[in-house]
N, C-alpha and C positions, 0 to 999 in steps of 0.2 A: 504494500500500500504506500502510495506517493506519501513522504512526510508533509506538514503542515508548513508553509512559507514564514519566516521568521524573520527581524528587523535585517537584518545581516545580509537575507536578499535583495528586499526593496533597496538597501545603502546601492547594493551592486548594477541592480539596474536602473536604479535613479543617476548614479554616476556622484553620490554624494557619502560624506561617513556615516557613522550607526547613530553619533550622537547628534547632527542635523536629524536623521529619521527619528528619533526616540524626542527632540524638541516638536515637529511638525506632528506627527501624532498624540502625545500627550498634549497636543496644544500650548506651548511654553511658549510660541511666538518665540524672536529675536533671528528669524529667517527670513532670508529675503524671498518676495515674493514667487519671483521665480523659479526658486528653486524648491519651496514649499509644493507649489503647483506639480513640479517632478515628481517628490515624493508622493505626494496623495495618488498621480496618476500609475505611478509602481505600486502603490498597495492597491487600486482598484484592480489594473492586470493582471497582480497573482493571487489575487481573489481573497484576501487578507481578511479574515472575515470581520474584527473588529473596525474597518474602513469601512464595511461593507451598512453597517447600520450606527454608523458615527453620529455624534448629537455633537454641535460644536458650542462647549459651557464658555468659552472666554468669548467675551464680547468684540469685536472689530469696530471702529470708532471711524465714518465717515463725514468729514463733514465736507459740506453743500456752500457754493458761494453761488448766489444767484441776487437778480434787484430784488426791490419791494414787491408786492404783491398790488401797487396802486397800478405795473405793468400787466395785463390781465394773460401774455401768455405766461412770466415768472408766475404769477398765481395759481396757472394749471400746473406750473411744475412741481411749485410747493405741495401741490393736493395729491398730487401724481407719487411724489414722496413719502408721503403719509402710509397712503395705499401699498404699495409698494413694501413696505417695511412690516406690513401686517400680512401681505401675502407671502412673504420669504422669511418671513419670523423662522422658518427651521434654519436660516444662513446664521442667525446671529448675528445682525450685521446689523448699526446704527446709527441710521443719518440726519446729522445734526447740520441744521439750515443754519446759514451765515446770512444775512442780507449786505450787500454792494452798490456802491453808486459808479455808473454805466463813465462818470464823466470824472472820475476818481482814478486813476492810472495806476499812482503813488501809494495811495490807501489801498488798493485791490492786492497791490505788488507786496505791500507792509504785511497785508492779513494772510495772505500766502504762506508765507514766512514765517508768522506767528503760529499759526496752525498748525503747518507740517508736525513738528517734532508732536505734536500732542496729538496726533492723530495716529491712522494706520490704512489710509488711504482720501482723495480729495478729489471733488467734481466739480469742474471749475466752468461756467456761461461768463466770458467777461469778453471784452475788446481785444484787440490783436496790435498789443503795445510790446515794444522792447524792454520795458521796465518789467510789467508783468511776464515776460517769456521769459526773462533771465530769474526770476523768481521763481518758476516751473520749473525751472533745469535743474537749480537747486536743491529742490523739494523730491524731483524726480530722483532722486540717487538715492532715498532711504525707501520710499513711496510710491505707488503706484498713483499716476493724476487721468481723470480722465476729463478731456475734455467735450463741454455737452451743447448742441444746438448750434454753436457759431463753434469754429475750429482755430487751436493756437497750432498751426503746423511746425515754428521753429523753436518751442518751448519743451522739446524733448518729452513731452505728454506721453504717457501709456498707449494710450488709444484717444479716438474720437469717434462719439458716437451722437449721429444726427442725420440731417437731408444734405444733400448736394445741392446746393443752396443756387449753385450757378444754374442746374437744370431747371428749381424751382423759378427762377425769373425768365429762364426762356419759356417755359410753361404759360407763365403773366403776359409775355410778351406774346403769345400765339394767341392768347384769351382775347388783350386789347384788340389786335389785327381784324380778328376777326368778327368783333362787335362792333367795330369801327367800318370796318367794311373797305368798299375800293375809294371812297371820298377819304378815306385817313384822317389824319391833324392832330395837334398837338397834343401834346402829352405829359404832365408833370407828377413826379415821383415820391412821395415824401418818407423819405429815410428815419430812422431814428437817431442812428451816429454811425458816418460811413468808418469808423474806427473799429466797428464790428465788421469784420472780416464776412459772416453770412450777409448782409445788409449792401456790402460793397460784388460780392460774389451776384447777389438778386441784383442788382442795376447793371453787373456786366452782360450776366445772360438778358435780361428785359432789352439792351441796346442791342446785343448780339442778331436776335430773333428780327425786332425792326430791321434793322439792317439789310437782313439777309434775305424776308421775306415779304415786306411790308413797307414799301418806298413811299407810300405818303402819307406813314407816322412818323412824325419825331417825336422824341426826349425833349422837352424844350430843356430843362433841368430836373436833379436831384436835389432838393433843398433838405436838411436835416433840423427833425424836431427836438432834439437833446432828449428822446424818448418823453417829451412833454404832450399829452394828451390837449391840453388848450391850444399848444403853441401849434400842432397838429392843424386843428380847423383855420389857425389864423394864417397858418401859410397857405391855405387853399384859397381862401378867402381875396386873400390879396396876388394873388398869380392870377387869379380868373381877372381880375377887376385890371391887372396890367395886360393880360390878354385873354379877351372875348373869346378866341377862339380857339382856346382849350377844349379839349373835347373828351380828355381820359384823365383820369389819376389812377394813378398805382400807390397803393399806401400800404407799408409793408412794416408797420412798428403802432404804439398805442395810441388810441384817439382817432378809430374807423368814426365813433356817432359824434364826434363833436367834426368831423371832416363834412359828412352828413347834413348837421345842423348847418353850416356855412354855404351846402351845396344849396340846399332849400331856401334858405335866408336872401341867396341871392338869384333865386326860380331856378337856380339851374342843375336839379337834381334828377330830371326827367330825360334831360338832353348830353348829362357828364356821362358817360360810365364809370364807374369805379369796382375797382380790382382790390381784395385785402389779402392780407395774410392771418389764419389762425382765429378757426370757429368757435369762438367763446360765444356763451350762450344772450348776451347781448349783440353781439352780432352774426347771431343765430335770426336773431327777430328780423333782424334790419337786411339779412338776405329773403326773409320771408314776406318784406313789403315791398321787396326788388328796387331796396333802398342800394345795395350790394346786387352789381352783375356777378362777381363769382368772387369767391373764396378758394383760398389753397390752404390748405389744413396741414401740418407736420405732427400731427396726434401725438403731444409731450407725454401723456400716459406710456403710449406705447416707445417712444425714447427712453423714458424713465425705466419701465421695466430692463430695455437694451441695454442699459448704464448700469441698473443693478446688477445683471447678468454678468458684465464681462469686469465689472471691480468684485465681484466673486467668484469669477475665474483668475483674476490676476492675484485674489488672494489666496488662493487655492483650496475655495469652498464649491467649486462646481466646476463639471468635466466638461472640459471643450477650448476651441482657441479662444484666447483674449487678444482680440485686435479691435481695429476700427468696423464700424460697425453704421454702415449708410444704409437711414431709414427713409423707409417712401412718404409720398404727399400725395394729397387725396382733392381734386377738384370738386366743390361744391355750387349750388346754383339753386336758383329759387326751386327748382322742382324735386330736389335730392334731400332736403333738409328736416 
């Protein structure tokens, strides 16, 4: 009868020593992710049977940097979180929200840094700044970071898990074209801060699409809200009044019903089309009064689950790659909601 597999093996096919295996399995922590991940996956292969119905008692401590929740998709995320940590309650894994300001570089870069050491892994929505990526690089050498929704590509991050943000604006871009029809015309964007990498990705595909298939739409501009929901309507407000013959907004950050309010305030809500990003249930209504031509939805729920999954592969509570992890977008329209 085949003997029973014992630490001694898993050391030998993990490619690690007995006493890394004898920390990862008694749950000791002080192992680097990766190589934690090794060992769990050599005791699942030789069928180890106390791996096999493992309960993990030490707690993993992630925390969350995302805006306030006055942004209403950081809000699905926060909620998404929530959820999320009641449904993988068997990972042991707890995530502790941070709140960030979008226009904070310094402070986002600071709490990075603060964090790290007192955590055991970190998921990070912020802007695609130099300061905050040399903060990630840092933090990335004890830590797994993942990056979630907008991407830090030179910040040495673990993974990044989200939409392809460039496809989602050429998506926007094929939406306008064709609601606009062969008469075209202009068209004004409102960003939240093109210092977000996804935000600046959605205006290159959105011009990419015109471009290439739609010669008499323009971009007239990209103007940025500082993620300001008031600041939102008032930029629309005043582009329309410096030109009539604006005919599209693409609005891809907070403050779709106060953009809304400005289109009506000045009749011209019937004759703009407008394009959003991110089916909250406020403007869930306002696609339902075909206040909104279409919605593109990046379902944070369904990212959030993606994110828990793969910082529980990286910590090596769950079997499978831990990489980037590009999730889909879902077009919405008065008829689908």
């Amino acid at each position: 009868m085949a003997r029973k597999p014992i630490i001694a093996d898993v050391a030998q096919l993990a490619g690690v020593s007995t006493a890394t295996v004898d920390r990862v399995l008694n749950d000791r922590g002080g192992v680097k992710p990766e190589k934690a991940a090794l060992v769990l996956s050599a005791a699942r292969r030789l069928r180890l049977d106390r791996m096999l119905t493992r309960k993990y008692s030490r707690v993993r401590r992630i925390a969350v940097l995302i805006e306030s929740s006055a942004n209403p998709f950081h809000a699905a995320l926060r909620d998404a979180f929530s959820i999320a940590s009641r449904a993988y309650a068997d990972l042991n894994l707890q995530f502790l929200i941070h709140q960030i300001a979008f226009d904070d570089a310094r402070g986002i870069a600071a709490k990075i840094r603060s964090l790290g050491p007192r955590h055991d892994g970190l998921i990070v929505t912020s802007p695609d700044d130099p300061r905050i990526a040399a903060a990630t690089r840092d933090v990335c050498r004890t830590i797994p970071v993942i990056a979630l929704a907008t991407d830090l590509p030179d910040s040495g991050r673990s993974a990044y898990v989200g939409p392809d943000d460039r496809q989602a604006g050429r998506v926007a871009g094929d939406l306008m074209g064709r609601f606009l029809g062969r008469e075209g015309g202009d068209v004004v964007m409102i960003a939240g801060l093109l210092s977000l990498r996804g935000h600046r990705e959605r205006e290159a595909g959105f011009r990419q699409v015109l471009s290439e298939h739609y010669s008499g739409c323009r971009l007239e501009a990209a103007l940025q809200s500082g993620e300001d929901a008031e600041r939102a309507g008032l930029l629309v407000a005043e582009a329309l009044k410096l030109n009539p013959a604006i005919r599209g907004v693409y609005h891809v950050t907070a403050g779709a019903a106060e953009v809304v309010s400005a289109l009506r305030a000045l009749g011209r809500d019937r004759d703009v089309v407008l394009i959003a990003h991110e089916l909250t249930e406020e403007r869930r209504g306002l696609l339902r009064e075909r206040a909104i031509g279409a919605i593109i939805d990046q379902n944070p729920q369904f990212e959030v689950r993606a994110a828990v999954e793969v910082m529980a592969r990286l910590l090596g509570r769950m079997d499978g790659v831990a990489g980037t992890t590009v999730t889909p977008v879902s077009i919405y329209t008065p008829e689908n909601v």
